[in-house]
N, CA, C and O atoms as a printed pandas DataFrame, in Angstrom:
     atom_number atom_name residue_name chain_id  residue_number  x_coord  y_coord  z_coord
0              1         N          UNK        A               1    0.846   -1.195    0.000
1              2        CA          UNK        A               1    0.000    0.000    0.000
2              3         C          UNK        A               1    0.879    1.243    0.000
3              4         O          UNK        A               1    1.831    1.384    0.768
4              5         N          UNK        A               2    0.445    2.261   -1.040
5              6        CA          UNK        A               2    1.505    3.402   -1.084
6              7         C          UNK        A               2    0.640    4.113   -0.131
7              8         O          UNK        A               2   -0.531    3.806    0.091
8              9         N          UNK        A               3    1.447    5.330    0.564
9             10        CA          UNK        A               3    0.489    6.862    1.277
10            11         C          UNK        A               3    0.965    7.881   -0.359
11            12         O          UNK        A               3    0.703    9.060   -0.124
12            13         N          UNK        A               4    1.384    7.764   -1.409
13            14        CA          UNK        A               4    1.153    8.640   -2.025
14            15         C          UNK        A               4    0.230    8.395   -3.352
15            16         O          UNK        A               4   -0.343    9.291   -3.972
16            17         N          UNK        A               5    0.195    6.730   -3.720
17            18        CA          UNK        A               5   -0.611    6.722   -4.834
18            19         C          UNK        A               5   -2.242    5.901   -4.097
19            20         O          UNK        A               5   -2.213    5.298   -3.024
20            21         N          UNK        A               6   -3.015    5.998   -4.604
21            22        CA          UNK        A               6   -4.139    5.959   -4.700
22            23         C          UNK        A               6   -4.665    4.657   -4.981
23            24         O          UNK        A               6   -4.914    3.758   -4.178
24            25         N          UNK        A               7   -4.839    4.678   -6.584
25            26        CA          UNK        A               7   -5.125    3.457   -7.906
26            27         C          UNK        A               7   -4.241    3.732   -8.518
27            28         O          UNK        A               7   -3.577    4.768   -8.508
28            29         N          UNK        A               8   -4.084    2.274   -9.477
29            30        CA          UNK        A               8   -3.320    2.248  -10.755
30            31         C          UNK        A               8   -4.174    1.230  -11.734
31            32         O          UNK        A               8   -4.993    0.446  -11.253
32            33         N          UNK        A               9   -3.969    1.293  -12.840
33            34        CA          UNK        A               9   -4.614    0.686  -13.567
34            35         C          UNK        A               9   -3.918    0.646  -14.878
35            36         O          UNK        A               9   -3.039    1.443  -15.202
36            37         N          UNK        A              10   -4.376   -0.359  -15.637
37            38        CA          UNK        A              10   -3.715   -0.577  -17.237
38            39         C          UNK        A              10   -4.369   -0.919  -18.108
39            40         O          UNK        A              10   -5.336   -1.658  -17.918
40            41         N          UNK        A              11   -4.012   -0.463  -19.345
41            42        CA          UNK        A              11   -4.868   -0.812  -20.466
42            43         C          UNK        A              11   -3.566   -1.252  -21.624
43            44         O          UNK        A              11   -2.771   -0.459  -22.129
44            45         N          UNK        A              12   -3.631   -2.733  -21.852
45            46        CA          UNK        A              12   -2.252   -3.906  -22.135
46            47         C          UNK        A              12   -2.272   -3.448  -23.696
47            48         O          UNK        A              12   -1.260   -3.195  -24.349
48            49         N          UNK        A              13   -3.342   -3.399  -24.078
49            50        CA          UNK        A              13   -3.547   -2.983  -25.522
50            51         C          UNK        A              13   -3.337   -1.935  -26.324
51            52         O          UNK        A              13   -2.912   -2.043  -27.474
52            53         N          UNK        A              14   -3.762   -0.343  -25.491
53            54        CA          UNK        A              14   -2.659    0.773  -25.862
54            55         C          UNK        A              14   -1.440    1.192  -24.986
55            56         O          UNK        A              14   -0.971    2.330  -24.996
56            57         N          UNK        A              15   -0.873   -0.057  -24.066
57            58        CA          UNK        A              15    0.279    0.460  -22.835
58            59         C          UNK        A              15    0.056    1.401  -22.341
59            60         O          UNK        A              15    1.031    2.145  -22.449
60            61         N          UNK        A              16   -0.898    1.940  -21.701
61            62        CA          UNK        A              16   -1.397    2.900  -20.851
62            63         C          UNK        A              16   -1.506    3.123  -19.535
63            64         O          UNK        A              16   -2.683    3.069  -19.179
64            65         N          UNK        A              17   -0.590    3.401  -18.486
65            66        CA          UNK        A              17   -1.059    3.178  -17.147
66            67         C          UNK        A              17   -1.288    4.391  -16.629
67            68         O          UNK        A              17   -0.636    5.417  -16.820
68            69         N          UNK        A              18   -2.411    4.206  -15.846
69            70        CA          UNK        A              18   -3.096    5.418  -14.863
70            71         C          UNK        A              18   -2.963    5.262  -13.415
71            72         O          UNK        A              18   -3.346    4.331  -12.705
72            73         N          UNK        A              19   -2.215    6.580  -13.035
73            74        CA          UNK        A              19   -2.193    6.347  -11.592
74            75         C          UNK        A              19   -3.009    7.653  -11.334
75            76         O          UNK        A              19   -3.195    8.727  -11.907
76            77         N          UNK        A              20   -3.478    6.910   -9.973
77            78        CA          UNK        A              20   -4.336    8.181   -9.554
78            79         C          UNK        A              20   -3.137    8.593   -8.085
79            80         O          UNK        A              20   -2.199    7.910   -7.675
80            81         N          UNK        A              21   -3.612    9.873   -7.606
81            82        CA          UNK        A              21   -2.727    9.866   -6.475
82            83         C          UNK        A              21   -3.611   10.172   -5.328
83            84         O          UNK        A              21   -4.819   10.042   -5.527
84            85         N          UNK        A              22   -3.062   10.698   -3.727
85            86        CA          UNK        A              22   -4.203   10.177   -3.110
86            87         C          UNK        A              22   -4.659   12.275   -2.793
87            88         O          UNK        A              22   -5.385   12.818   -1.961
88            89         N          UNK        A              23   -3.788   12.840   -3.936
89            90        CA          UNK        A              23   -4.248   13.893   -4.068
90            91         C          UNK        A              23   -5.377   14.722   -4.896
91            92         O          UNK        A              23   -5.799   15.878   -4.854
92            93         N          UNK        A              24   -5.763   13.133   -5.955
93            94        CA          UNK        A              24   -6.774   13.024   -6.570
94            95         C          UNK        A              24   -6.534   13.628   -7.563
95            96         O          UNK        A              24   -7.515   14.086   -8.150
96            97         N          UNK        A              25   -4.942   13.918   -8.255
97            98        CA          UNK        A              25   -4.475   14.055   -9.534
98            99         C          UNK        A              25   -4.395   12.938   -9.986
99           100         O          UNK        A              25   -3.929   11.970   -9.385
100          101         N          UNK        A              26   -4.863   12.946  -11.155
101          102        CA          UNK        A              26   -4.662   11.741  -12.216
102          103         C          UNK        A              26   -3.793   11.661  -13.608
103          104         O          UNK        A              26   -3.878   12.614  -14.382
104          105         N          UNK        A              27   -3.221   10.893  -13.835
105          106        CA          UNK        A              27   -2.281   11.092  -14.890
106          107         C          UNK        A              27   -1.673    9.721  -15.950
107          108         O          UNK        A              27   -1.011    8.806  -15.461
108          109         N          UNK        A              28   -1.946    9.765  -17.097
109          110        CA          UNK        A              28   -1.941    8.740  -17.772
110          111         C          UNK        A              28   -0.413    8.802  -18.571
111          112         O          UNK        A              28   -0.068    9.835  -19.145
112          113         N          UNK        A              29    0.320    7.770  -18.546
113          114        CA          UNK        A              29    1.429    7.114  -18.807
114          115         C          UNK        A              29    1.404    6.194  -20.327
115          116         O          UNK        A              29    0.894    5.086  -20.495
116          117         N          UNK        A              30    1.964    6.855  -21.114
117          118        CA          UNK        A              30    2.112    6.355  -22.188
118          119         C          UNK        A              30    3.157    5.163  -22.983
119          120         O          UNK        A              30    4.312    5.589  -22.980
120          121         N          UNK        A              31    3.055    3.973  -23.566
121          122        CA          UNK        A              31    3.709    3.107  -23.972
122          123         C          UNK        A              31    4.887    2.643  -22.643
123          124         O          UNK        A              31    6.070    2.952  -22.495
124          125         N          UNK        A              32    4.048    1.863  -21.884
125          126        CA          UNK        A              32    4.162    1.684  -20.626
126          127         C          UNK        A              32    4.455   -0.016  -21.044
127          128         O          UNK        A              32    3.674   -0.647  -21.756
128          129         N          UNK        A              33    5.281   -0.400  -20.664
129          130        CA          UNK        A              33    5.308   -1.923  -20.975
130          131         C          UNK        A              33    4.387   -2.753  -19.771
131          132         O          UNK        A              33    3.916   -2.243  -18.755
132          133         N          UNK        A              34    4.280   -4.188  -20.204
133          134        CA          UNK        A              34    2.837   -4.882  -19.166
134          135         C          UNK        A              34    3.684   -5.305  -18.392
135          136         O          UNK        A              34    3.279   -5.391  -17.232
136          137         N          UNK        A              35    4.986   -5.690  -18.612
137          138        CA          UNK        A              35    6.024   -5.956  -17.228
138          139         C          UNK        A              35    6.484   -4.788  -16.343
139          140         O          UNK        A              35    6.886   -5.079  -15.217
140          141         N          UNK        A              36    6.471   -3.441  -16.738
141          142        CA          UNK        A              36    6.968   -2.492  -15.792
142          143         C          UNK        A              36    5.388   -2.574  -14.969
143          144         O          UNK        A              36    5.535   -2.516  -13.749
144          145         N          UNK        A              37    4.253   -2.670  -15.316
145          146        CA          UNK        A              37    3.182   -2.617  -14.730
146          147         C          UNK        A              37    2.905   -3.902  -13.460
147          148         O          UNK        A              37    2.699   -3.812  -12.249
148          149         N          UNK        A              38    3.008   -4.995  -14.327
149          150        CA          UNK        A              38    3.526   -5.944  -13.316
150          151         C          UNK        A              38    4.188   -5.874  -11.897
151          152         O          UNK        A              38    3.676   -6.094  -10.799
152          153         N          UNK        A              39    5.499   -5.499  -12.231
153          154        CA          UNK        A              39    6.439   -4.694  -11.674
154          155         C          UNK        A              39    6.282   -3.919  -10.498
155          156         O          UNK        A              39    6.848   -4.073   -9.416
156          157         N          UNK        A              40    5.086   -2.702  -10.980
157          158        CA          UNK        A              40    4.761   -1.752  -10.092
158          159         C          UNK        A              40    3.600   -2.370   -9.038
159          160         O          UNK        A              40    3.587   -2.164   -7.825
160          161         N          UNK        A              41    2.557   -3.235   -9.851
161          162        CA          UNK        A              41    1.337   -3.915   -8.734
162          163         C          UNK        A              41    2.264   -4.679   -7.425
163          164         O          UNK        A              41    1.965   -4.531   -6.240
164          165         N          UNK        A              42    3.568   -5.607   -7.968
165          166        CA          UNK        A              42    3.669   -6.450   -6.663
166          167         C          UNK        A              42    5.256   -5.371   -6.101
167          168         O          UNK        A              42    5.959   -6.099   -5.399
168          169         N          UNK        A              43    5.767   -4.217   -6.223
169          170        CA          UNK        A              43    6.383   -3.581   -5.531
170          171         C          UNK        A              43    6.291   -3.549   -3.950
171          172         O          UNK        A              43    5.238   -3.643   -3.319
172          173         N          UNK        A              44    7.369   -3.424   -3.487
173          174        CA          UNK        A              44    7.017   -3.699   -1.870
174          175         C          UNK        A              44    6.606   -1.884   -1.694
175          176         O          UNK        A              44    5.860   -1.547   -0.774
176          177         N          UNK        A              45    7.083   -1.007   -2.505
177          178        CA          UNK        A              45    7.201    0.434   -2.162
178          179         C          UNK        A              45    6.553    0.743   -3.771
179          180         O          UNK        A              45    7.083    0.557   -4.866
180          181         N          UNK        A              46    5.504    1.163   -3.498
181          182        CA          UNK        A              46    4.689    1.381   -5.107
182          183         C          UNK        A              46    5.406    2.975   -5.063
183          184         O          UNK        A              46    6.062    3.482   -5.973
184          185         N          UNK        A              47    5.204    3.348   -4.256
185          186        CA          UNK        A              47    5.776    5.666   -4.238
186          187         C          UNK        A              47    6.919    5.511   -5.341
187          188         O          UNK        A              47    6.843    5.850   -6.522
188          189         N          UNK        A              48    8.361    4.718   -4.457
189          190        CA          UNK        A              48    9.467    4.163   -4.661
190          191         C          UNK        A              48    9.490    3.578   -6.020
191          192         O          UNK        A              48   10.244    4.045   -6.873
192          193         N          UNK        A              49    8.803    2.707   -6.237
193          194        CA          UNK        A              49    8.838    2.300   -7.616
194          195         C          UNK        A              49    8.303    3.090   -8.572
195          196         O          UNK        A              49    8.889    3.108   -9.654
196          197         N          UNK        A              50    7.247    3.804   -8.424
197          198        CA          UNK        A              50    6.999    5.293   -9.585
198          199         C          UNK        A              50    8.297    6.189   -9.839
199          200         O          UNK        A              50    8.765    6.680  -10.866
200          201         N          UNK        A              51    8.750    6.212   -8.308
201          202        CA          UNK        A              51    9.633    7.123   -8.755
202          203         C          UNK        A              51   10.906    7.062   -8.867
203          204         O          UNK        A              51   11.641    7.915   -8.370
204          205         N          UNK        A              52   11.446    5.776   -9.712
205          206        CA          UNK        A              52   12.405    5.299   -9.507
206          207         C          UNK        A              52   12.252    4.422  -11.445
207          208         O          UNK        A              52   13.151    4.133  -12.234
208          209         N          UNK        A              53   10.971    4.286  -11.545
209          210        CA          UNK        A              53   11.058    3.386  -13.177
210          211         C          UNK        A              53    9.974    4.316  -13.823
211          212         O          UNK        A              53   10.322    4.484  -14.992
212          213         N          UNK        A              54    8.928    4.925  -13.594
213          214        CA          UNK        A              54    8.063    5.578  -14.413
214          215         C          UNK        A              54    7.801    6.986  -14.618
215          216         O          UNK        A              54    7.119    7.571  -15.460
216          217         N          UNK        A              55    8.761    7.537  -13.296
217          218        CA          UNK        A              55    8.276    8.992  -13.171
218          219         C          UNK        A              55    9.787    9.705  -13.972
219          220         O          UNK        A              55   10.972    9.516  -13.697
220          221         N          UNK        A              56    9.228   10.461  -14.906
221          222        CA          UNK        A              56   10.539   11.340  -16.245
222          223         C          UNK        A              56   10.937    9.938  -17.357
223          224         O          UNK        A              56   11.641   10.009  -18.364
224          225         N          UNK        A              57   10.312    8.820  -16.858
225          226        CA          UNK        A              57   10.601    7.705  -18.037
226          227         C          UNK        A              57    9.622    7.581  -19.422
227          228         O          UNK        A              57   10.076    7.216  -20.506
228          229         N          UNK        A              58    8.340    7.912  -19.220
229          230        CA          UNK        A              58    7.244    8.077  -19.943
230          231         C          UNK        A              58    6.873    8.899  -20.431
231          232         O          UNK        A              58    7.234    9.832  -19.714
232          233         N          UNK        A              59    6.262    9.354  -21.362
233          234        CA          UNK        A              59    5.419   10.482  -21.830
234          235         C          UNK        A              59    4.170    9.982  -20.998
235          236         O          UNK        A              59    3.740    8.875  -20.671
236          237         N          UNK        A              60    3.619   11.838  -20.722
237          238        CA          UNK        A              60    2.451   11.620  -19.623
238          239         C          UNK        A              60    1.778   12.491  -19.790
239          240         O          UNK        A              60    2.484   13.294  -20.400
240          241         N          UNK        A              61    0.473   13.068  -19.604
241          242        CA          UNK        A              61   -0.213   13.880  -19.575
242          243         C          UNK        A              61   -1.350   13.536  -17.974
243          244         O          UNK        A              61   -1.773   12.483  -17.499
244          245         N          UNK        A              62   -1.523   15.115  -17.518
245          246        CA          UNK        A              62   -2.395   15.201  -16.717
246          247         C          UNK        A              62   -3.943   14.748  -17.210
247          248         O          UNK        A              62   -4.329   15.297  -18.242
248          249         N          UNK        A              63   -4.906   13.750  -16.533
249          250        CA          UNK        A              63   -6.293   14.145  -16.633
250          251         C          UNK        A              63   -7.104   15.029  -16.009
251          252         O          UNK        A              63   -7.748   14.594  -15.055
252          253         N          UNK        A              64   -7.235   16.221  -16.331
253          254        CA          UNK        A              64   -8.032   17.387  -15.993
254          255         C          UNK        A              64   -9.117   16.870  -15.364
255          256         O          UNK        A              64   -9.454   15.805  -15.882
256          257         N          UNK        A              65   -9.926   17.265  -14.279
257          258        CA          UNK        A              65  -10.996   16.532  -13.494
258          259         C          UNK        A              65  -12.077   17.896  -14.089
259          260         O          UNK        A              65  -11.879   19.110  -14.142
260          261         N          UNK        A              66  -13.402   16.939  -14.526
261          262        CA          UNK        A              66  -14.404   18.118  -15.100
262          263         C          UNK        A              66  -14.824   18.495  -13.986
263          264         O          UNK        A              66  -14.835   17.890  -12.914
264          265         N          UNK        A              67  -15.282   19.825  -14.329
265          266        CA          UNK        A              67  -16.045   21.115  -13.389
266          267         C          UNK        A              67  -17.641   20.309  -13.350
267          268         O          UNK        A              67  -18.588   20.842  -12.771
């Protein structure tokens, strides 16, 4: 269990992973391989492992939360 991420989730078919944080920013991760995802679900330190294999490794964009 991280105290900084939230959810994560994947979509294997466009390599997409979404983490939510528990600040309720969301942000989608582009051409994400299904083993770094792997990877990140059984991490003993999920924070640690974002920020150590995915975070400045990916192209990413924020999801804007609608009004």
């Amino acid at each position: 269990m991280s105290t900084a991420i939230r959810f994560i989730s994947y979509d294997a078919d466009s390599e997409r992973l979404s983490v939510t944080f528990v600040t309720g920013r969301r942000y989608i991760y582009e051409n994400v391989p299904e083993k770094i995802y792997d990877e990140f679900l059984s991490a003993s330190s999920r924070g640690q492992f974002f920020n150590f294999e995915i975070r400045d490794r990916f192209p990413y964009r924020e999801v804007k939360r609608s009004a």
